[in-house]
N, C-alpha and C positions, 0 to 999 in steps of 0.2 A: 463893496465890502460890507459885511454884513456888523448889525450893532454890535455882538459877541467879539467878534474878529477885532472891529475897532476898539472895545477897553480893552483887550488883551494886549493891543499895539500900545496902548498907553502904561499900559502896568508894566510892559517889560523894558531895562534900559536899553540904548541905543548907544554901542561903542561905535566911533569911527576909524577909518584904516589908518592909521602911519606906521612909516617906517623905524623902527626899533635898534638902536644902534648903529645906525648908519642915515644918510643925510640923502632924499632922492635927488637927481640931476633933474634940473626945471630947465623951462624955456626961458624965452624974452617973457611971455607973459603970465609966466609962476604956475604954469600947469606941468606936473612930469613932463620931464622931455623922454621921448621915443624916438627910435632906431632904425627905419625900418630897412637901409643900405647898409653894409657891412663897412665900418674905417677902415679895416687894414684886407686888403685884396689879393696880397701874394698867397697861394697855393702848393700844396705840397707839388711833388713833379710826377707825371702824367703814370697812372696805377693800371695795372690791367683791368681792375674791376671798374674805373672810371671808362672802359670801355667796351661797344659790342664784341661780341664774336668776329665781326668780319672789321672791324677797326683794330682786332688783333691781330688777325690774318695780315691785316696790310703792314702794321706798323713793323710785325717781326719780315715780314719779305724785305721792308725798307732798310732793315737792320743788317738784312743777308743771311736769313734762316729763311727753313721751308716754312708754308703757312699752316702745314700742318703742325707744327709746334706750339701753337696757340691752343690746339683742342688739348694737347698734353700737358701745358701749362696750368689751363685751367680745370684742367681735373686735380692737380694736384692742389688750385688752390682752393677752389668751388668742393670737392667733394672730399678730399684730403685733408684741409684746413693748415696746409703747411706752405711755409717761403725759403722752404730750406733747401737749397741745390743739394746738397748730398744726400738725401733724401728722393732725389728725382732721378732715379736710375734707367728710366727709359731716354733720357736724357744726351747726347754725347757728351764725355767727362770732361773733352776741350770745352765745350757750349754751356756747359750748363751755370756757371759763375756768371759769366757774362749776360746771359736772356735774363737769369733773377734779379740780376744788378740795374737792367734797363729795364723789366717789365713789372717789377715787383720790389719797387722800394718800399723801405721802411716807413711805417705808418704812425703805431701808435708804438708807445715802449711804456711797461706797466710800473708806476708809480707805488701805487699801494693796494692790496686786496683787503678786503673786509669780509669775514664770515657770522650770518647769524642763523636764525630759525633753524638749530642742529644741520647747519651745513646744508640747509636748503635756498636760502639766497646768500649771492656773491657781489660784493660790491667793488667796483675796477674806478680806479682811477689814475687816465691816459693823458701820456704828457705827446704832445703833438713835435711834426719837426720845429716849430718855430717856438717851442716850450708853454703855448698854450697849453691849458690842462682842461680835460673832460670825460666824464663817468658815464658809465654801464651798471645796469645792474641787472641778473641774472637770476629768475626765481622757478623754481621746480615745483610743479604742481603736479597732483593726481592724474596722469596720463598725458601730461603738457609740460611742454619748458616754457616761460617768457622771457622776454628780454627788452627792458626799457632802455629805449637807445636815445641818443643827444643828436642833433642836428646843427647847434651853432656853438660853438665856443663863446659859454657866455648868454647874456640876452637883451637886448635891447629892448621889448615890452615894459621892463620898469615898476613892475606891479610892486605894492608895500611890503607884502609875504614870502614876497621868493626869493630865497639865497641866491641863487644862479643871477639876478636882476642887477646884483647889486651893482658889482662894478662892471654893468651897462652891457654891449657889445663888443666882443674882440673880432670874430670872424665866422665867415661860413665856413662849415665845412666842407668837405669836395666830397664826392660823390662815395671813392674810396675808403675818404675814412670814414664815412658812414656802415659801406659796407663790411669793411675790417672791423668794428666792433663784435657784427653776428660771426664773423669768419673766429673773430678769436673766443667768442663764448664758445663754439661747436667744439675747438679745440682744446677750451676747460676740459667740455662735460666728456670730449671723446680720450681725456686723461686720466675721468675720475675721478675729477677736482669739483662737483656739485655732487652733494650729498641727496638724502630725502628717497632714497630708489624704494620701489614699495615691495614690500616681503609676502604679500599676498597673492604674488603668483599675478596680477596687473599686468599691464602695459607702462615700460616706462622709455619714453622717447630722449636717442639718443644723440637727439641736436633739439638745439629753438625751433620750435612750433610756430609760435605766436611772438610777434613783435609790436611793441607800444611805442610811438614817437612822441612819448613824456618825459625823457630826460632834459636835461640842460639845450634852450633855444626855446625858438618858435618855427617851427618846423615848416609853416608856411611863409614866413619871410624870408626861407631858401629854399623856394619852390624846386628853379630846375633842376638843383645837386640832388631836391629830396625827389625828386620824381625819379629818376635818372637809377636813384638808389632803389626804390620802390623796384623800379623795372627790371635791376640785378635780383634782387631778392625772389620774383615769382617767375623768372627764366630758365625755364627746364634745365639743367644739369645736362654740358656742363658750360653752358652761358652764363646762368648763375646758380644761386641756390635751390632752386628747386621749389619753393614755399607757396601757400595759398592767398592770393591776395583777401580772402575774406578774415584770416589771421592776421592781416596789419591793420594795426590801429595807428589812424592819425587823429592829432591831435591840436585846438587852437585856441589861443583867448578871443577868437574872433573877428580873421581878417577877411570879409565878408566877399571882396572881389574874387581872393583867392580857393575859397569855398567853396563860389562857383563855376571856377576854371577847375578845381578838382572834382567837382560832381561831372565836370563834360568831357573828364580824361576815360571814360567808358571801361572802368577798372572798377570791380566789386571790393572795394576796401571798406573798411568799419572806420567810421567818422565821430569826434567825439570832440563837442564844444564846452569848452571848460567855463561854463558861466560863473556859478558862484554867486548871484543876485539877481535877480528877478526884475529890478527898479532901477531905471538910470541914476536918481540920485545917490543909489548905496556903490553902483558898478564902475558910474564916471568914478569914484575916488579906490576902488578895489582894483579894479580893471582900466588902465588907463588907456587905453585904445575903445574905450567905449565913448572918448571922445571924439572921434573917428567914426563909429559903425554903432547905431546904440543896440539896447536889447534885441526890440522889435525887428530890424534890420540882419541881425545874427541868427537870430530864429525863423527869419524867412529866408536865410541860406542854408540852415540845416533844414528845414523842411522841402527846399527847392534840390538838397542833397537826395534825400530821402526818394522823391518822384522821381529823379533820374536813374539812380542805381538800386532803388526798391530794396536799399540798408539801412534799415531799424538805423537810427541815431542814437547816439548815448548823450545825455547833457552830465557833464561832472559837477559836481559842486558840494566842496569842502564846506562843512557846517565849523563856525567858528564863533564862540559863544558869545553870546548878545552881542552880535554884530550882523548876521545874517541869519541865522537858524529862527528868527521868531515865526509863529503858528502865520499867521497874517501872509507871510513870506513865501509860504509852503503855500497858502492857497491860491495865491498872488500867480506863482508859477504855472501850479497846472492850469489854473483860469486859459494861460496864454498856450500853452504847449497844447489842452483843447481843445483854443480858438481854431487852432491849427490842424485839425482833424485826429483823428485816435490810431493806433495801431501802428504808429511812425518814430514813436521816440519811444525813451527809457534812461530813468535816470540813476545816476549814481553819486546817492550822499558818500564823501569822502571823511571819515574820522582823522581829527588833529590826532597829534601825540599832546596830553597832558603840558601843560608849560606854566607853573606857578608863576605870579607878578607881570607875565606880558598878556597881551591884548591876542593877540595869534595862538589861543588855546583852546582846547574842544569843546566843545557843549556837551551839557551835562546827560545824562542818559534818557533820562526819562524827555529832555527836550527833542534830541536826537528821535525819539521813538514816536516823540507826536507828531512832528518835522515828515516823519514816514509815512504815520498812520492817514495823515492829511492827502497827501500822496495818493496813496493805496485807493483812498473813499472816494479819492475823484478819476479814479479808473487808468492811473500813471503807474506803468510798471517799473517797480521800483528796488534796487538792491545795494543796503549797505556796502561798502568796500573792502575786501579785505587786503590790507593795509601788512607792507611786510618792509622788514629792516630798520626798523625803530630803533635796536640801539649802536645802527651804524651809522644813524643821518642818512636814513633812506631817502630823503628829498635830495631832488639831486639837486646839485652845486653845495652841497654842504663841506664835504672833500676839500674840494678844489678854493672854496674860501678859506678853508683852516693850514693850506697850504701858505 
């Protein structure tokens, strides 16, 4: 650390994390307590899209339908976005109540929608069969739709910052209702219900593109539901959707074992480690699973991600004013990311929303800019966030705790 670097680190304050309104759950020995088993394990009841193509096939023979009724099932649900038997005219009209009623229960049932950026992002929040609640959000861009989806009801990670943390872990979710979130944004957008379509004669895409596994959870402490989902998602139509796994983003605070059982599932996904500190001593208390796996350890699985599927990394990290954004911090990082060779990562400063009187509020612009600029000179390619649904409580679990 160079002399500059270190009176900069002295001149600037040092806020620490806690949590703000609410009381973290500790262990026996006063460190956050974490999650990483689901408490409550009942699951909804068996989805078509919780299963292959030929696990259709068998279950409807088992049922006493042809097995061809699985490829017309799931065209109607994979490429139609619909679970509505009256609707499914290829159908026989004796049959057809009954295959939807066994192959295609009810999943999510929509709570409340939120509309902002002129009806370019949609904010869903889904009450489960067991009255869990959990959010989607839905955002329209220049020639792309994305869609940040949820993985667990809730979350057990425990961080100070995140709404979704708060009240802990309720459950995984099942494979289905992973997938029923992209089934029910396609059949927003193919309603007309996302706004933003571009008047310039463009391209405007008309289902989810791109999927971000940023919503509510930890997406890898429900590896096999999230795999499982992954694998409906980039299954040719009409197995599943259709979709390019280089458009799913997964996302983690760093569960390091898991990191590397997904670099060896030999699937080009985009991988994104949500670090947010550079230094164990700021991360053990941001990131509580840094007790667990530290910096060093998490960035030798996104690097170990990187060699195996030769996909650029994203590291996220939310600049959160005097408490991680100092200059010192920003060199700190790429020192390490590097250590690590060049050409493999790429980061992304994430902007707070403003919040007068609490601690969890953005850094200031010009901090933000040198944070970057630090970045940039050390050869780290680097792209502010842009940041949508501000004033719906676009972080998700925000919904679902004001419920």
């Amino acid at each position: 650390m160079t002399e500059h670097t270190t009176a900069a680190h002295r001149s600037r304050p040092q806020v620490r994390p806690k949590a703000e309104g609410w009381t973290q759950a500790t262990d026996a020995g006063g460190r956050p307590l974490l999650q990483f088993q689901s408490p409550r394990r009942t699951q909804p009841e068996t989805h078509l899209a919780d299963l292959t193509l030929a696990e259709r096939k068998a279950k409807l023979v088992e049922l006493g339908y042809p097995a061809f009724r699985a490829t017309q099932l799931s065209t109607h649900y994979f490429e139609h976005y619909t679970s509505d038997p009256d609707e499914m005219t290829d159908l026989p009209a004796s049959a057809r109540h009954d295959i939807v009623e066994k192959m295609l229960p009810p999943l999510l049932t929509e709570v409340r929608r939120l509309r902002t950026d002129k009806g370019e992002t949609i904010k869903f929040l889904w009450r489960l069969f067991d009255g869990a609640l959990v959010e989607s959000v839905l955002m329209r861009y220049p020639g792309r739709v994305t869609l940040c989806v949820s993985s667990q009801a809730g979350c057990g990670m425990n961080c100070p910052f995140c709404a979704t943390g708060q009240a802990g872990l309720t459950r995984n979710l099942s494979t289905a209702e992973i997938v029923d979130q992209v089934v029910a944004a396609n059949r927003a957008i193919a309603n007309g219900e996302l706004g933003g379509l571009r008047k310039d004669g463009g391209f405007d895409s008309p289902r989810v593109t791109n999927i971000v596994f940023m919503g509510m959870g930890e997406p890898l402490a429900n590896y096999k539901r999230l795999m499982n989902a992954v694998r409906r998602m980039v299954a040719p139509a009409p197995e599943g959707l259709g979709m390019s796994a280089r458009h799913i983003t997964v996302s983690t605070v760093g569960l390091v074992p898991a990191i590397r059982k997904l670099a060896d599932e030999d699937l080009p996904l985009t991988f994104a480690l949500s670090l947010h500190a550079p230094d164990d001593t700021l991360r053990d208390e941001l990131i509580p699973v840094n007790d667990h796996w530290k910096v060093d350890e998490a960035l030798d699985a996104a690097r170990y991600y990187f060699e195996k599927t030769g996909r650029r990394v994203s590291i996220e990290y939310a600049l959160i004013k005097d408490m991680n954004d100092h200059a010192w911090r920003a060199d700190l990082l790429a020192e390490k990311l590097n250590a690590r060779g060049r050409g493999w990562v790429h980061v992304n400063p994430i902007p707070l929303n403003p919040t007068p009187g609490s601690i969890w509020t953005s850094s200031e612009p010009e901090v933000t800019n040198e944070f970057i600029r630090r970045l940039e000179a050390a050869g780290i390619p680097t792209t502010l966030r842009d940041t949508r649904g501000k004033e719906i409580d676009g972080a998700c679990g925000q919904l679902a705790a004001a419920e």
